[in-house]
C-alpha positions in Angstrom: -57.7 19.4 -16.6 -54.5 20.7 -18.9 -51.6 20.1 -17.2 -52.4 16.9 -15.8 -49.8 13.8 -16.1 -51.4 11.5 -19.0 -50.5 8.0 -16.8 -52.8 8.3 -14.3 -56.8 8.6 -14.7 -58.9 11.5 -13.5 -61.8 10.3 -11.6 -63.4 12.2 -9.4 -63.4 10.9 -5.7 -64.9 12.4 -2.6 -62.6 13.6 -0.2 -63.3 12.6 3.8 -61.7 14.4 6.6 -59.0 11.1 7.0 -58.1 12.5 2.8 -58.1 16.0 3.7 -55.9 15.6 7.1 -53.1 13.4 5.4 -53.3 16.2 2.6 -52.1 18.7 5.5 -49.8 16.8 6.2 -48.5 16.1 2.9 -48.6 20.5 2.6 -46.5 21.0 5.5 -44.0 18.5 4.8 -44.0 16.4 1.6 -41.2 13.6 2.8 -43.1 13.0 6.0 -43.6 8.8 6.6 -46.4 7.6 6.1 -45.2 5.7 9.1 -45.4 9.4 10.8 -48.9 10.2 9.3 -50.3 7.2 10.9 -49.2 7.7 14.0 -50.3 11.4 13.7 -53.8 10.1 12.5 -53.8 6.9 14.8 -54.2 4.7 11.3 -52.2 2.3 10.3 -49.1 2.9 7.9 -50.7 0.5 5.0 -53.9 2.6 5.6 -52.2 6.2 4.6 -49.7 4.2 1.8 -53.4 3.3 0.2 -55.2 6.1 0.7 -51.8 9.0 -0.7 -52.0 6.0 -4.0 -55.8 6.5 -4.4 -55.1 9.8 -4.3 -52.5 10.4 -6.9 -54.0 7.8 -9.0 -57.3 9.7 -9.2 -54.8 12.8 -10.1 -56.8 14.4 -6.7 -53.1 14.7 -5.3 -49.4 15.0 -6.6 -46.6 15.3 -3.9 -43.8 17.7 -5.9 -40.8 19.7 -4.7 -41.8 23.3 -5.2 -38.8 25.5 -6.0 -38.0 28.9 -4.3 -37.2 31.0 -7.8 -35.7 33.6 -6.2 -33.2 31.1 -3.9 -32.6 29.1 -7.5 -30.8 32.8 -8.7 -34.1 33.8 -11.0 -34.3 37.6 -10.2 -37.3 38.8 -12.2 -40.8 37.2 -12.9 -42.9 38.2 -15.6 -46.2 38.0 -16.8 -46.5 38.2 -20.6 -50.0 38.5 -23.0 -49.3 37.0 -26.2 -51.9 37.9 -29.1 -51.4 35.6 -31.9 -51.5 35.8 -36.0 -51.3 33.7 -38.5 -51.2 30.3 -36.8 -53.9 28.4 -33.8 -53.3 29.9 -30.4 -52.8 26.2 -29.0 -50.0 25.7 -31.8 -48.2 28.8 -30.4 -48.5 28.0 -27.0 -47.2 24.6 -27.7 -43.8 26.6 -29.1 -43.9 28.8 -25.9 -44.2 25.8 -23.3 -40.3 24.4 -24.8 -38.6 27.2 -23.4 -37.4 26.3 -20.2 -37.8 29.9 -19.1 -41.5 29.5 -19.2 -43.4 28.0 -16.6 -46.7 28.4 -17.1 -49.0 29.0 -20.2 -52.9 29.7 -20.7 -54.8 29.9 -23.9 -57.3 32.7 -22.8 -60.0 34.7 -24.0 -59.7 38.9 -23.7 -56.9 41.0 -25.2 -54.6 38.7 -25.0 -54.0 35.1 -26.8 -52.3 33.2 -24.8 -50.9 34.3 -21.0 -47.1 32.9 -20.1 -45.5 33.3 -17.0 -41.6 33.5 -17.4 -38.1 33.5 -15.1 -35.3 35.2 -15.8 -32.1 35.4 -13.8 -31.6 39.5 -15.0 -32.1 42.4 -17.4 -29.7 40.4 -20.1 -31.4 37.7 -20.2 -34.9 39.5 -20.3 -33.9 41.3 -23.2 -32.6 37.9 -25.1 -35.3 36.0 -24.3 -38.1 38.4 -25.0 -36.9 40.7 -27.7 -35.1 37.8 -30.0 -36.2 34.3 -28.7 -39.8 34.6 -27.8 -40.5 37.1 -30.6 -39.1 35.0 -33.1 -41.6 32.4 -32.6 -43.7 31.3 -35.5 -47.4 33.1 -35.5 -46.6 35.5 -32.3 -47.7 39.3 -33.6 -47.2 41.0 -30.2 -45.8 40.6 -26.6 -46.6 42.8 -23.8 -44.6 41.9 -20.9 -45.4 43.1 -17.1 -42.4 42.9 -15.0 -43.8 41.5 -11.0 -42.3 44.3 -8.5 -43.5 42.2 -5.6 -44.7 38.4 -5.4 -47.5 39.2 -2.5 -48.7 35.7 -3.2 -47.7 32.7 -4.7 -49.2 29.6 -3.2 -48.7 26.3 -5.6 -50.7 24.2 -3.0 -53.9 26.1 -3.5 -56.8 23.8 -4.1 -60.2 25.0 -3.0 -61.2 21.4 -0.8 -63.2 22.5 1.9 -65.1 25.3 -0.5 -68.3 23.2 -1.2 -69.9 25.3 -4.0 -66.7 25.3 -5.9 -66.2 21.7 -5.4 -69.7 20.6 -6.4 -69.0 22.6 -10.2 -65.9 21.1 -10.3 -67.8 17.4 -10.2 -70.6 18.8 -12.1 -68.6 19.9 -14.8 -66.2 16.3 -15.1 -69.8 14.4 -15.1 -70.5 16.5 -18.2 -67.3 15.4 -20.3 
């Protein structure tokens, strides 16, 4: 999968309920001890300590800080479709991913190019970053931002573990590469 850190190998593992329980835990509260998750579990601490490293060496699990964009002084959150002349879609999006603004980008198939998701702290800085700084990129022919009202739902933990069909493509699909 894009996006995933280049040290550690994907591998596929099964997941057993002791995995998905210390994964809860980890959701709730990412500095708990694994001292605490033991007891919690009734394992031992050198038990979770190797299971949470099997885990983010398989890339199955990553324990991150998740910032509040609103409570870092972003005010606005954007969606933008990118269509692309004149140069690769990946090449562009490669250009797009440097700005520190941008948080997310998809090469995608439809209307658009490529799909960024962008932060900015106010109408100023909207302005400069899409009408000059984005817009100046090499091989982008069009922009067509759409400015999120309301965030209903924004849930970076989101992993689809207990939804069997979804996980059995999912292993599928990396036997196939």
């Amino acid at each position: 999968m894009r996006g995933a850190p280049a040290a550690a190998s994907s591998t596929f593992i099964e997941l057993d309920a002791t995995d998905e329980a210390i994964i809860a835990l980890l959701r709730a509260d990412g500095r708990v001890p694994y001292r605490a998750i033991a007891r919690e579990l009734g394992l031992t601490e050198n038990t979770v300590r190797a299971r949470v490293r099997r885990l983010e060496e398989s890339n199955t699990m990553r324990v991150v800080a998740v910032t509040d964009i609103e409570a870092a002084g972003f005010g606005m959150l954007l969606a933008i479709g990118v269509q692309v002349d004149g140069r690769s879609p990946e090449a562009v999006a490669r250009d797009l991913a440097a700005f520190p603004e941008v948080f997310s980008v998809n090469v995608v198939v439809g209307a658009q190019d490529i799909e960024i998701l962008v932060v900015t702290r106010d109408q100023a800085s909207l302005v400069e970053l899409v009408g000059e700084r984005l817009a100046a990129v090499p091989g982008v022919r069009r922009l067509t931002p759409a400015l999120a009202l309301d965030v209903l739902k924004n849930q970076p933990d989101w992993v689809p573990f207990h939804d069997a069909p979804f996980a059995d493509a999912v292993a599928a699909e990396e036997g196939s590469l």
